[in-house]
DSSP file (Angstrom, degrees, kcal/mol; ACC not computed):
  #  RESIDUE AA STRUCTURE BP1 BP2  ACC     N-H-->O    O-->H-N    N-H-->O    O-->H-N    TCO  KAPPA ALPHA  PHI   PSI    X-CA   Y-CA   Z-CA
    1    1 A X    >>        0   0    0      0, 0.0     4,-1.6     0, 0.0     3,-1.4   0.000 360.0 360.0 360.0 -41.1    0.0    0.0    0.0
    2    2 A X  H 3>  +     0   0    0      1,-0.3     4,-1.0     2,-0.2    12,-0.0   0.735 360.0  53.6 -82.2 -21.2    2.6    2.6    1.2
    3    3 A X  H 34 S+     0   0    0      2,-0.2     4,-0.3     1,-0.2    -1,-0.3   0.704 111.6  45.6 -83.0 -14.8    4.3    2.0   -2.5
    4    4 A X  H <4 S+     0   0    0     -3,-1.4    -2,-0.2     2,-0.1    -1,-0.2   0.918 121.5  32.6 -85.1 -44.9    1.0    2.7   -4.1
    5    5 A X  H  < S+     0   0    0     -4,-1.6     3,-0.4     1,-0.1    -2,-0.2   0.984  95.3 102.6-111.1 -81.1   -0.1    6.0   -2.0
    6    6 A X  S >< S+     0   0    0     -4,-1.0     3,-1.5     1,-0.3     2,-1.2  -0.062  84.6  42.2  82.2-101.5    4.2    7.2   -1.7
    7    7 A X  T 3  S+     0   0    0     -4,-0.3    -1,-0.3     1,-0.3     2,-0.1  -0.069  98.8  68.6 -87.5  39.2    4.0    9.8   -4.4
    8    8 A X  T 3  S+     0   0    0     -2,-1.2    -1,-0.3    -3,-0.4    -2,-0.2   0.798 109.1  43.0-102.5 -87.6    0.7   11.3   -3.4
    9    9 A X  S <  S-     0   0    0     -3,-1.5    -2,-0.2     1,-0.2    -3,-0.1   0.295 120.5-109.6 -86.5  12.3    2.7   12.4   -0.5
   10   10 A X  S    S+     0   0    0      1,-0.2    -1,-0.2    -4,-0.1    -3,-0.2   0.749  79.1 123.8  99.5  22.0    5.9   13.5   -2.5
   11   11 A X        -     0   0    0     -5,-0.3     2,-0.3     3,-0.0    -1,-0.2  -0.586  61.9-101.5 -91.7-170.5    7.8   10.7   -1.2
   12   12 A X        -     0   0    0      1,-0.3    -6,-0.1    -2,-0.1    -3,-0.0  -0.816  36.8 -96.6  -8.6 118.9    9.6    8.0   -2.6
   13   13 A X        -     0   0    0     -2,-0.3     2,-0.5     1,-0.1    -1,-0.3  -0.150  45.5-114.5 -51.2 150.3    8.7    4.3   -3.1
   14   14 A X        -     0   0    0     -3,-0.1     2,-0.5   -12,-0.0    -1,-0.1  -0.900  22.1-139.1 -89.3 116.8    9.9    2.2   -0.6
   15   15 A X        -     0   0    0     -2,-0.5     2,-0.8     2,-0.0    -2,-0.0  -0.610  15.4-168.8 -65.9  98.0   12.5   -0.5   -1.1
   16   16 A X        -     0   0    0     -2,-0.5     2,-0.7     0, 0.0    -2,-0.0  -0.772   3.0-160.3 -98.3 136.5   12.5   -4.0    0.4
   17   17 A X        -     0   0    0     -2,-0.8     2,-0.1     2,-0.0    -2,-0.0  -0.897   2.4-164.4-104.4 129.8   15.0   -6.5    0.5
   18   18 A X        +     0   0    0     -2,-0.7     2,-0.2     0, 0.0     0, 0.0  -0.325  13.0 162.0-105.9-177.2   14.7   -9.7    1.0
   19   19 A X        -     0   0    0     -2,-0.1     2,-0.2     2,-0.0    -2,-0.0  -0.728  32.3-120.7 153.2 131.5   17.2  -12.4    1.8
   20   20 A X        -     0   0    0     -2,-0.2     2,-0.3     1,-0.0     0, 0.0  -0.561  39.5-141.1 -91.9 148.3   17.7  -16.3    3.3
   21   21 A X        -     0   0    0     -2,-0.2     2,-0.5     0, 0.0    -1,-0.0  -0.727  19.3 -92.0-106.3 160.2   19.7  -16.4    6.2
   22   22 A X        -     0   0    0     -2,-0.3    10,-0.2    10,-0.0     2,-0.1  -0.726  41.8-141.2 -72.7 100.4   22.3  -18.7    7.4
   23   23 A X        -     0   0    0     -2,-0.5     5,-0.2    60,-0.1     8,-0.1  -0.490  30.2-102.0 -63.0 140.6   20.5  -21.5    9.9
   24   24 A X    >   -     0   0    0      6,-0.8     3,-1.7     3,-0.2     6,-0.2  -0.229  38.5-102.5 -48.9 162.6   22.6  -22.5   13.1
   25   25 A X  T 3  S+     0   0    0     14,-3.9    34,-1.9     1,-0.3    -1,-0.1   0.660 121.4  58.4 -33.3 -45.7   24.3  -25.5   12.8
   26   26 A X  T 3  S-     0   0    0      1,-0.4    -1,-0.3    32,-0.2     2,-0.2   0.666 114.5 -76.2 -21.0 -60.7   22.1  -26.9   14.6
   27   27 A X    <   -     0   0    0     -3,-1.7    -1,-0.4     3,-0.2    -3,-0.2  -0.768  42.1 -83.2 135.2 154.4   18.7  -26.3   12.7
   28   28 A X  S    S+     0   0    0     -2,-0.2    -4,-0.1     1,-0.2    -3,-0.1   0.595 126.4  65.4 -59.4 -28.9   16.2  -23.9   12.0
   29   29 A X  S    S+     0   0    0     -5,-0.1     2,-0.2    -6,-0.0    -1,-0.2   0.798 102.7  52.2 -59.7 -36.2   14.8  -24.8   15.2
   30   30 A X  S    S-     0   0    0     -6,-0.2    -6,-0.8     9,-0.0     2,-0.3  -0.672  77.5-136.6-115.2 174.9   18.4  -23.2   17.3
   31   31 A X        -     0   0    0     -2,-0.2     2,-0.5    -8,-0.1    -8,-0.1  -0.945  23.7 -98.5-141.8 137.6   19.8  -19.7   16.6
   32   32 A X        -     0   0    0     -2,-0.3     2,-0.2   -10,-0.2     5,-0.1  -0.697  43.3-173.1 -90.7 149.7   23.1  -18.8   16.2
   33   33 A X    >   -     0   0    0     -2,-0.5     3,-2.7     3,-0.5     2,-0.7  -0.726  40.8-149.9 100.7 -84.9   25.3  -17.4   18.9
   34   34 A X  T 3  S+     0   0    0      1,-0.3     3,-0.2    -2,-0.2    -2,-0.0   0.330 109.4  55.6 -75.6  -7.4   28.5  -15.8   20.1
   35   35 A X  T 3  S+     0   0    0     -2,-0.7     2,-0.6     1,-0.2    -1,-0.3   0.705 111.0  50.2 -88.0  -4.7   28.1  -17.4   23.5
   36   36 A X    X>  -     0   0    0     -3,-2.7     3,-1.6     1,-0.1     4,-0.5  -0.850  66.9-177.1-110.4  97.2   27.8  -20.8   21.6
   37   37 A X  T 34 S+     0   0    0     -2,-0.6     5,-0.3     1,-0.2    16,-0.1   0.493  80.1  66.1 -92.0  20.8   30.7  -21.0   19.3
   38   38 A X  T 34 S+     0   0    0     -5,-0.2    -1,-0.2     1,-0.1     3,-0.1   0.493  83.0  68.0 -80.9  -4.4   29.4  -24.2   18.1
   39   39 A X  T <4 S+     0   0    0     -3,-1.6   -14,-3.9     1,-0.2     2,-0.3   0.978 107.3  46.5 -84.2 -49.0   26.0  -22.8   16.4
   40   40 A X  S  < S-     0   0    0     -4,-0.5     2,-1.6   -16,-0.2    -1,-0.2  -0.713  70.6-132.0-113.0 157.1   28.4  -21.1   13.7
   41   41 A X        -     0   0    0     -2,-0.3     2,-0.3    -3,-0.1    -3,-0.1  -0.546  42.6-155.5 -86.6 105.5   31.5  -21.3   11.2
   42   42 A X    >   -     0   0    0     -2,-1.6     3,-3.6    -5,-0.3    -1,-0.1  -0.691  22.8-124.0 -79.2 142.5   33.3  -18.0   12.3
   43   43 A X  T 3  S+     0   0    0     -2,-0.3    85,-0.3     1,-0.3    -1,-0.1   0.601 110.6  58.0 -59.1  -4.1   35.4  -16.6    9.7
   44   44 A X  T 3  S+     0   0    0     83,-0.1    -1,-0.3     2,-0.0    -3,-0.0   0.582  82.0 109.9 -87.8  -5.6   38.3  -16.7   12.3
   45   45 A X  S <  S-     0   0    0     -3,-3.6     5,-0.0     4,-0.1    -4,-0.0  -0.234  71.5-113.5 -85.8 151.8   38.0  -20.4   12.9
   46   46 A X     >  -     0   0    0      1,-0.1     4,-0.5     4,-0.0     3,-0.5  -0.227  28.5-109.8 -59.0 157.8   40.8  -22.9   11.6
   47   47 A X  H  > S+     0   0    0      1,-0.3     4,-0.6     2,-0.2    -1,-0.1   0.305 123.8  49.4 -83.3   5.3   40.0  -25.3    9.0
   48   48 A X  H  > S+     0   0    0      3,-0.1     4,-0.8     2,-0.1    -1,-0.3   0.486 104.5  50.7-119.0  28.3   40.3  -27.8   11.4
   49   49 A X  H  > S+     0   0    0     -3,-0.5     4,-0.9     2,-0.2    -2,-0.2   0.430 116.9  53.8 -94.0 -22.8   37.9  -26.1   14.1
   50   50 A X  H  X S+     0   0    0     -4,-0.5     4,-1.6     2,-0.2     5,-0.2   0.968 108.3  43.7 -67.8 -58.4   35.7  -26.0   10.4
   51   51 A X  H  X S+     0   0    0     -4,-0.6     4,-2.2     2,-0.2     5,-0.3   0.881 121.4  46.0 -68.9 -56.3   36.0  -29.8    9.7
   52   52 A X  H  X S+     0   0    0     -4,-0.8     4,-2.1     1,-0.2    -2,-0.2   0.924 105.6  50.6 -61.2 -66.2   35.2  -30.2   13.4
   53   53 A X  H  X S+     0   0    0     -4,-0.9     4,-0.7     2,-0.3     5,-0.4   0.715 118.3  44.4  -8.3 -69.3   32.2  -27.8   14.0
   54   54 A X  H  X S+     0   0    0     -4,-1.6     4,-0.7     3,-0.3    -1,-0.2   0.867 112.0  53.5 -69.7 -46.8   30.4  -29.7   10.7
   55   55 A X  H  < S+     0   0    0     -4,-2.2    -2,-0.3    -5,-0.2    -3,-0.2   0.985 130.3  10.1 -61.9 -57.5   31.3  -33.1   11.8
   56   56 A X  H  < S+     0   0    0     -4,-2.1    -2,-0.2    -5,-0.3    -1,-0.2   0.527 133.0  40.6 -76.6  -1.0   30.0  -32.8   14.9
   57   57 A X  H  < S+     0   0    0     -4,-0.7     2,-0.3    -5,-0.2    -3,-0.3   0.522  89.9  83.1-128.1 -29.9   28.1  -30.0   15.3
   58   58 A X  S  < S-     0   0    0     -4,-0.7     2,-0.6    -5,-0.4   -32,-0.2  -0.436  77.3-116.2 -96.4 127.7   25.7  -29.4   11.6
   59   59 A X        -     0   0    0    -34,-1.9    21,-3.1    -2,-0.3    22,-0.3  -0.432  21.6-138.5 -97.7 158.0   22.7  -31.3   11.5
   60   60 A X        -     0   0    0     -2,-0.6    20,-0.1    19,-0.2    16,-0.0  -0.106  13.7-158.8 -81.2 176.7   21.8  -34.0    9.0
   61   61 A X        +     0   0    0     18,-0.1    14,-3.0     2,-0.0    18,-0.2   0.016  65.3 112.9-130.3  12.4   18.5  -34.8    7.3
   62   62 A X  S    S-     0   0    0     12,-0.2     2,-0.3     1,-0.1    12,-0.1   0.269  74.9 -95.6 -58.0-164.0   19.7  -38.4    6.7
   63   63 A X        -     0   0    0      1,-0.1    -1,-0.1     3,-0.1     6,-0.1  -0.607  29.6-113.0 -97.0 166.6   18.3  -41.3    8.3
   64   64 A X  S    S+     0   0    0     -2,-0.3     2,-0.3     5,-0.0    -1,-0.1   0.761 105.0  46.6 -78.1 -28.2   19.6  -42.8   11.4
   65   65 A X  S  > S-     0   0    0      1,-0.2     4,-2.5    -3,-0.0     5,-0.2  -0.934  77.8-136.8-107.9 148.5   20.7  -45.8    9.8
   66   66 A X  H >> S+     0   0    0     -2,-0.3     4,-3.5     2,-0.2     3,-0.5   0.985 117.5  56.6 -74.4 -58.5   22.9  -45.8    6.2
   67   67 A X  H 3> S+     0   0    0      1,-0.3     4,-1.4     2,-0.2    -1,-0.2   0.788 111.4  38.9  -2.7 -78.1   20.3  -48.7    5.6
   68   68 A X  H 3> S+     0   0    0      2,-0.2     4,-4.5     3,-0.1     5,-0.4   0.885 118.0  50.5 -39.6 -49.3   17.3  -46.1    6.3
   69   69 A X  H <X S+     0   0    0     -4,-2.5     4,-5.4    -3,-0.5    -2,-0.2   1.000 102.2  59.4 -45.7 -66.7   19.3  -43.3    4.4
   70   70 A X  H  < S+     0   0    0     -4,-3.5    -1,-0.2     1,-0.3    -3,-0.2   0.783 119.0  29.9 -44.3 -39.7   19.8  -45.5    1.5
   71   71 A X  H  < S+     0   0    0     -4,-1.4    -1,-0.3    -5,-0.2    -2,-0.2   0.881 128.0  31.4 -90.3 -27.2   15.8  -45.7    1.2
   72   72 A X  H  < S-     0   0    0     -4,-4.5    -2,-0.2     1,-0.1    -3,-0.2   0.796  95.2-150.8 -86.5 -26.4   14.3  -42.9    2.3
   73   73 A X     <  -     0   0    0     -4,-5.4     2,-0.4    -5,-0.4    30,-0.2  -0.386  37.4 -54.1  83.8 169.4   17.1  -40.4    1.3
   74   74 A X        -     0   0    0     28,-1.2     2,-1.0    33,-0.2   -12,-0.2  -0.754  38.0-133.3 -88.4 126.5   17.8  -37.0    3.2
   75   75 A X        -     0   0    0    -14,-3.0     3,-0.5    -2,-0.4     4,-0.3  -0.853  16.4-154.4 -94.0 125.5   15.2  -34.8    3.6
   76   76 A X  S    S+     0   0    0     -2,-1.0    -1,-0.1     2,-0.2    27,-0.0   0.057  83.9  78.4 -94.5   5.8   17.5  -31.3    2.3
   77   77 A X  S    S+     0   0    0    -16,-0.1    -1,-0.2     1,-0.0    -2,-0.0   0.885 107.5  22.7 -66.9 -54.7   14.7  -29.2    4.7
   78   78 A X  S    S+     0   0    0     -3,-0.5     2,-0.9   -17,-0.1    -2,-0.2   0.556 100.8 109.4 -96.1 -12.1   16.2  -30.0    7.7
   79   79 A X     >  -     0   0    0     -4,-0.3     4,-2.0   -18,-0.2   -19,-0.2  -0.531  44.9-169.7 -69.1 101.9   20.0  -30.8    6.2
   80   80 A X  T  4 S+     0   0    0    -21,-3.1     4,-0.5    -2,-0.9     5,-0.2   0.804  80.4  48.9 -53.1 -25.9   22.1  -27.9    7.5
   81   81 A X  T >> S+     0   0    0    -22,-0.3     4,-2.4     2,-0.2     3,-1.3   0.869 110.0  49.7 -82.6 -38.4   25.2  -28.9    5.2
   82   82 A X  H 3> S+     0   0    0      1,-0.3     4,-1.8     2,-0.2    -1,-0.2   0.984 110.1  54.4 -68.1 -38.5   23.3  -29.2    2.1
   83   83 A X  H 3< S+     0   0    0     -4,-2.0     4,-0.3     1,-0.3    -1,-0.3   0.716 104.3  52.4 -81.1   4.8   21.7  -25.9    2.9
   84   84 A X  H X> S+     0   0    0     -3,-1.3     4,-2.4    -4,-0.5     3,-0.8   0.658 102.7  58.7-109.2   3.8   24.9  -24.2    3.2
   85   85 A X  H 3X S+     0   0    0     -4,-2.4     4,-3.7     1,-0.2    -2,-0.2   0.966  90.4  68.0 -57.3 -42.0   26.1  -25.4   -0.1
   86   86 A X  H 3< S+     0   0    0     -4,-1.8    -1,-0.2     1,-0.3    -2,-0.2   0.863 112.3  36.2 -48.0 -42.1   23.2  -23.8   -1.8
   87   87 A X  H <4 S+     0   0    0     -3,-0.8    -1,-0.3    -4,-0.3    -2,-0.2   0.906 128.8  25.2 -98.7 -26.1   25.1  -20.5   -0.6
   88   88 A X  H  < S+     0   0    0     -4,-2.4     2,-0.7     2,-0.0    -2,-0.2   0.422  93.0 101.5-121.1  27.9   28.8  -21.1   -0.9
   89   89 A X     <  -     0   0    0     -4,-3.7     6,-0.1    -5,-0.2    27,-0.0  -0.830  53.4-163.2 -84.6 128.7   28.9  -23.9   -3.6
   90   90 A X        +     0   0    0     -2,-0.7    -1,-0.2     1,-0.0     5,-0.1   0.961  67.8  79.6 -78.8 -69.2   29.9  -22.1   -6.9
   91   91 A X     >  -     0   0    0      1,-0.1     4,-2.0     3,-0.1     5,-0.1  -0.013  53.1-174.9 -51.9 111.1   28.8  -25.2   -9.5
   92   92 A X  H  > S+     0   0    0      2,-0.2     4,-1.6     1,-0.2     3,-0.3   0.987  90.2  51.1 -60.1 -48.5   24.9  -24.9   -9.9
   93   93 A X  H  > S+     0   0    0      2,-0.3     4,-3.4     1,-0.3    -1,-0.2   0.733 113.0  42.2 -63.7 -40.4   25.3  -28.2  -12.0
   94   94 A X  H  > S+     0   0    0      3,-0.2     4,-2.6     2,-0.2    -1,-0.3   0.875 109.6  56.8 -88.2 -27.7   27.2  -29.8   -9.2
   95   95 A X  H  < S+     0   0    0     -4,-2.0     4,-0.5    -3,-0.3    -2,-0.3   0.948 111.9  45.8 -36.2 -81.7   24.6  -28.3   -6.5
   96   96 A X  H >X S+     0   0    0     -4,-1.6     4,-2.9     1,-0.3     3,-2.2   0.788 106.5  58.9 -84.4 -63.6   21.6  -30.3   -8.6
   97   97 A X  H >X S+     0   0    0     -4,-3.4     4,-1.4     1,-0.4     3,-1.3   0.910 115.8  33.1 -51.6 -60.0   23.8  -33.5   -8.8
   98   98 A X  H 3X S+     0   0    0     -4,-2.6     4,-0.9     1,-0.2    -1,-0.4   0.590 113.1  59.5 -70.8  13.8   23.9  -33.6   -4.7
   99   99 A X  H <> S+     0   0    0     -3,-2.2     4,-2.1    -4,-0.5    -1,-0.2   0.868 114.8  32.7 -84.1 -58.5   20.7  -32.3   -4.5
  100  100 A X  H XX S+     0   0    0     -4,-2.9     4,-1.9    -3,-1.3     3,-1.8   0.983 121.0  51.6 -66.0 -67.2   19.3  -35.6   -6.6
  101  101 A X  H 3X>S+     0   0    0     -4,-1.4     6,-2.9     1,-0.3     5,-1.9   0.746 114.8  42.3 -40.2 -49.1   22.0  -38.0   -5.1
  102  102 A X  H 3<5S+     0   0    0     -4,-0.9   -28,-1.2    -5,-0.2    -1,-0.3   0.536 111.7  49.1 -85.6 -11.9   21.2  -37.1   -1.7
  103  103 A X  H <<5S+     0   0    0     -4,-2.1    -2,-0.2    -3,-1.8    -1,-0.2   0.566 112.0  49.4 -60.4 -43.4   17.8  -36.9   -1.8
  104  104 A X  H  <5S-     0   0    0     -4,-1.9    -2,-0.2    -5,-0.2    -3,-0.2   0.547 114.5-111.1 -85.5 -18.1   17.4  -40.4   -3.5
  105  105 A X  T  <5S+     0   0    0     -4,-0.7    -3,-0.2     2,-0.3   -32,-0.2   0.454  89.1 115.7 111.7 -24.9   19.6  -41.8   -1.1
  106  106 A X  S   <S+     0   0    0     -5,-1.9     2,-0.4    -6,-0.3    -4,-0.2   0.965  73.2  53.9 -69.1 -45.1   22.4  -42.4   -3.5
  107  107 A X  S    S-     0   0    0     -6,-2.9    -2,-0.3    -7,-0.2   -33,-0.2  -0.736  80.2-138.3-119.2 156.5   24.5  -40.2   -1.7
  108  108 A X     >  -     0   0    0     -2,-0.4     4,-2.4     1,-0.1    -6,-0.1  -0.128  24.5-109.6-101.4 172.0   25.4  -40.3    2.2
  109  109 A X  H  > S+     0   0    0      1,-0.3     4,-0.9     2,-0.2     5,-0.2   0.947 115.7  57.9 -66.8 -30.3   25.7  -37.1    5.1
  110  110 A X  H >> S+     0   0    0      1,-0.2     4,-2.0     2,-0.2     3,-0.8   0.934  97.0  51.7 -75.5 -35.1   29.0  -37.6    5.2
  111  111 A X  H 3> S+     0   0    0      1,-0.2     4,-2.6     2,-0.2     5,-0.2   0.795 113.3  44.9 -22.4 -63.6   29.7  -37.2    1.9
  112  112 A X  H 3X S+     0   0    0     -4,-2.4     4,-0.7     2,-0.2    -1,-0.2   0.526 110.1  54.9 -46.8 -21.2   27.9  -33.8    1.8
  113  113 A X  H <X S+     0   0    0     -4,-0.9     4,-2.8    -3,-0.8    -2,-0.2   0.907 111.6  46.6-100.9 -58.4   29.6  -32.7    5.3
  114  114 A X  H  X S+     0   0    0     -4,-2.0     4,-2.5     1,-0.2     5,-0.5   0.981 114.8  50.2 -53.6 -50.0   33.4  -33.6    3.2
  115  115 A X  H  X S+     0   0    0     -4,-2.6     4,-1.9     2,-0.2    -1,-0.2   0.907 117.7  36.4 -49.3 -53.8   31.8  -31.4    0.2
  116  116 A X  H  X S+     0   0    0     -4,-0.7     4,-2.5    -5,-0.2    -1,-0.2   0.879 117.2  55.5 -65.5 -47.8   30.9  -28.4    2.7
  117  117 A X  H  X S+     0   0    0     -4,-2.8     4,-0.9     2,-0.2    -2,-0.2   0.855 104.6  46.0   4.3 -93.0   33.8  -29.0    4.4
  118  118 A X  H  X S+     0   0    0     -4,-2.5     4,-1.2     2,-0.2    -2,-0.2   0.764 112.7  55.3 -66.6 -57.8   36.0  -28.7    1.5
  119  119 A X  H >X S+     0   0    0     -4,-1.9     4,-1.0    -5,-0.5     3,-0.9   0.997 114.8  35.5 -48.5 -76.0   34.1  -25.3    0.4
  120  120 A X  H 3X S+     0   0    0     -4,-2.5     4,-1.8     1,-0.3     5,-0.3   0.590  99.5  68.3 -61.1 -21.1   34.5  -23.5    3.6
  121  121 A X  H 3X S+     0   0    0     -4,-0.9     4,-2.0     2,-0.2    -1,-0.3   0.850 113.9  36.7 -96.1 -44.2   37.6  -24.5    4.6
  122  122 A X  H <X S+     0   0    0     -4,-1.2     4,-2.7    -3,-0.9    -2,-0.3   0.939 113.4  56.7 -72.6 -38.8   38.6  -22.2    1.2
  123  123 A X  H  X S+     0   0    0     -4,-1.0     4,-2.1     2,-0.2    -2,-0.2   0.937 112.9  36.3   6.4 -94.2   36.2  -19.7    1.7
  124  124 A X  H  X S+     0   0    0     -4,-1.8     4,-2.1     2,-0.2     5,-0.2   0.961 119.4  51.6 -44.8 -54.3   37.5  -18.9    5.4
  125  125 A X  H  X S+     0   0    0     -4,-2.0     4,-1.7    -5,-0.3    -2,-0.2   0.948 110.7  46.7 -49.2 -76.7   41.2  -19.5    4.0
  126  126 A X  H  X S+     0   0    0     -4,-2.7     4,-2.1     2,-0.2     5,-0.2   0.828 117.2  55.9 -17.1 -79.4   40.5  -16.7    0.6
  127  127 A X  H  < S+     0   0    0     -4,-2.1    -2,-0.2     1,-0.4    -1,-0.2   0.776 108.2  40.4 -59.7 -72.0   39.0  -14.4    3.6
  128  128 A X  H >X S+     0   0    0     -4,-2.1     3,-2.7   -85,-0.3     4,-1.2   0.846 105.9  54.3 -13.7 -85.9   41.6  -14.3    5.6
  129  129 A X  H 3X S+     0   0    0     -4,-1.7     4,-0.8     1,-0.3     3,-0.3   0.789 112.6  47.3 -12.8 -68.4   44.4  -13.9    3.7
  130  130 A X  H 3< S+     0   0    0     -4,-2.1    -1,-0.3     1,-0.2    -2,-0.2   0.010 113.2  56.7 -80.5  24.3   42.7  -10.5    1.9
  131  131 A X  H X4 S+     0   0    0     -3,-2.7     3,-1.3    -5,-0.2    -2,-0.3   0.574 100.4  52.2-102.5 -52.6   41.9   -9.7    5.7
  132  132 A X  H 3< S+     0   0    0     -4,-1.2    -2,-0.2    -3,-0.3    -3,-0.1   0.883 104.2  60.3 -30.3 -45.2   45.7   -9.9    6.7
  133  133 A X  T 3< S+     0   0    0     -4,-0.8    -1,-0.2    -5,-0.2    -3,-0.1   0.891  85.4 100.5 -73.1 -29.6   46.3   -7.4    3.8
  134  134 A X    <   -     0   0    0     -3,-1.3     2,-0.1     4,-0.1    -3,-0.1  -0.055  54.7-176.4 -48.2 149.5   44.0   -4.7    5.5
  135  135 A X    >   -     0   0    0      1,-0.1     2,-2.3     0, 0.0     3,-1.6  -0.429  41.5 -96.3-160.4 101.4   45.7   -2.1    7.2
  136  136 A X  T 3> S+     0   0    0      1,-0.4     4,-1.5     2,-0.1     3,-0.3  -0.086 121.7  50.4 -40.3 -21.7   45.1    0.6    9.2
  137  137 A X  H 3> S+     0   0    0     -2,-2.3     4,-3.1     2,-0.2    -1,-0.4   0.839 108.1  60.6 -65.0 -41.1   45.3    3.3    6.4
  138  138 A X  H <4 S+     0   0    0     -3,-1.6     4,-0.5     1,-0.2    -2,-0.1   0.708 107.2  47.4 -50.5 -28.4   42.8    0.9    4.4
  139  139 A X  H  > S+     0   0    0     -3,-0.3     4,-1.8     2,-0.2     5,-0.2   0.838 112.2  43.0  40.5 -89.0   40.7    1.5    7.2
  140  140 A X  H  X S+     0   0    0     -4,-1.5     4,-0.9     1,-0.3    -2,-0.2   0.784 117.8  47.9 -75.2 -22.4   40.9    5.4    7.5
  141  141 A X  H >< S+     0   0    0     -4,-3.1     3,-0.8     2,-0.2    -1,-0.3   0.952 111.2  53.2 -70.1 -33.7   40.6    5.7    3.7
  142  142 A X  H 34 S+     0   0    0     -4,-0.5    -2,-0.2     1,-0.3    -3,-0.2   0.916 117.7  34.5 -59.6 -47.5   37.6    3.3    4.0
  143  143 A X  H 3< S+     0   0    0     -4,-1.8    -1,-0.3     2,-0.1    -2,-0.2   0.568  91.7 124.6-106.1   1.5   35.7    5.4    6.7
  144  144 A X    <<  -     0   0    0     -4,-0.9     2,-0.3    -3,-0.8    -3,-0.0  -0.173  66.9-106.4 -51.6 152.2   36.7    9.0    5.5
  145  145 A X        +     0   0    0      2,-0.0     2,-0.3     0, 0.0    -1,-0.1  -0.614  50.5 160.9 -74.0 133.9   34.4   11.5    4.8
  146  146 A X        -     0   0    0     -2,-0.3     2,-0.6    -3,-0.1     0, 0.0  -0.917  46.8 -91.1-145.7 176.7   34.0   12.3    1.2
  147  147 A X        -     0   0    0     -2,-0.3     2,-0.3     2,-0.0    -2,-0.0  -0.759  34.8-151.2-100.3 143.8   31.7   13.8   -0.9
  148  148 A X        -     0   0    0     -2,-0.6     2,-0.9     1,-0.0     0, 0.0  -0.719  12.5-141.8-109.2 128.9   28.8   11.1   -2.6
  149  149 A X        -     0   0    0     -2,-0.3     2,-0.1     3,-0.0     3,-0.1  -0.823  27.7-145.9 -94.4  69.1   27.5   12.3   -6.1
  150  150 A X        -     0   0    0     -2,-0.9     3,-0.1     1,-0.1    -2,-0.0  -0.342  16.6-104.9 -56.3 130.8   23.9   11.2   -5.5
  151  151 A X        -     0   0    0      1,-0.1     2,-0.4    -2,-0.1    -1,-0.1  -0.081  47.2 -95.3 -45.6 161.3   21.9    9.9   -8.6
  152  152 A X    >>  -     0   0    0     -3,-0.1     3,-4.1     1,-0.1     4,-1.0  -0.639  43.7-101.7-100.3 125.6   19.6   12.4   -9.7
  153  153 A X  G >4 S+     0   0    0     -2,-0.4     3,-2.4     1,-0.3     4,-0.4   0.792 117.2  50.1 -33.1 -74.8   15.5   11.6   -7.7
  154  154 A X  G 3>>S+     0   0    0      1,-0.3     5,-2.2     2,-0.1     4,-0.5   0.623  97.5  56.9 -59.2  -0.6   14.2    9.8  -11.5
  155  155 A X  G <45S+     0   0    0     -3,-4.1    -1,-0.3     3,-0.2    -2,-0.2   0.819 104.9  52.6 -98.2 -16.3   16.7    7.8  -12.1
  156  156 A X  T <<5S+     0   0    0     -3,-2.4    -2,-0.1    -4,-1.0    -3,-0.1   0.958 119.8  40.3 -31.4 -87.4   15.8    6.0   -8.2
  157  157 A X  T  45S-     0   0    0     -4,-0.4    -2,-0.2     1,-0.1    -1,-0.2   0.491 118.4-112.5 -34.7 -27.4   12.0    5.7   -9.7
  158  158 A X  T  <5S+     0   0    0     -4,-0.5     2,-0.3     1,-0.2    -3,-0.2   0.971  76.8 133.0  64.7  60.4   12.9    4.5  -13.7
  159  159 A X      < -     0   0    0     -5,-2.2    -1,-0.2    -6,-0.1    -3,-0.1  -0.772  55.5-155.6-123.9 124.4   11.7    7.5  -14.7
  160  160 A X              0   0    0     -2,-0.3    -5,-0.0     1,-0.1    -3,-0.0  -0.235 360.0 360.0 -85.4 161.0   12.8   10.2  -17.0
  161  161 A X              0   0    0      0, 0.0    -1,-0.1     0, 0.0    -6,-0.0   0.321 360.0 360.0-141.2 360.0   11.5   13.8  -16.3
């Protein structure tokens, strides 16, 4: 409504964004954190505090038994590793394959947990590194005041005037 009625009162439309969030390790069910540094992969953690933290810590949507897995599959609602592939796995193609494999049964939690694993562990590594390089003049140029060259009010809207 407020986008409809906005320029009746000389405002601007209003913008929303939307956006998926990270689930704790846990589940949707638990919330991450910082007095449990089990709920989430901090970018400071080691790759093997990574590999630990998902083996032990992210829950599966397998079965209880590989026997059960193998027939029912993983339900990928409740799999925390499969849902954080969806964000930091690059291959769509390769995303689909575990998607089908692990779904059907063909392929097991652990598998998915090395795969996730294997992702973050570079992720966090990349991030670092080009955090090391920051430096406290990167910093004071980052936050100086400067002056912002605002777009001109139609070009916000998509409209020419």
């Amino acid at each position: 409504m407020t986008r409809d009625i906005s320029h009746k009162i000389k405002y601007e439309k209003p913008a929303s964004v939307y956006s998926t969030f990270f689930p704790a390790l846990q589940g949707k069910k638990s919330k991450m954190s910082s007095s449990d540094p089990n709920s989430s992969i901090l970018l400071t953690d080691t790759a093997a505090q990574i590999k630990s933290k998902i083996n032990k810590f992210a829950k599966s949507g397998g079965g209880a038994t590989v026997e059960e897995h193998r027939k029912n599959g993983a339900d990928l609602d409740v799999d925390v590793p499969f849902q954080y592939l969806t964000f930091f796995l690059e291959d769509d193609a390769k995303l689909e394959e575990v998607r089908t494999k692990y779904s059907s049964g063909e392929m097991l939690t652990g598998e998915v947990k090395a795969l996730l694993i294997e992702c973050l562990q570079k992720f966090v590594a990349k991030f670092q590194e080009k955090r090391k390089q920051v430096t406290n003049e990167t910093v004071k140029q980052f936050m100086a005041v400067r002056k912002i060259n605002p777009f001109p009010k139609h070009w916000a809207a998509g409209k020419k005037l």
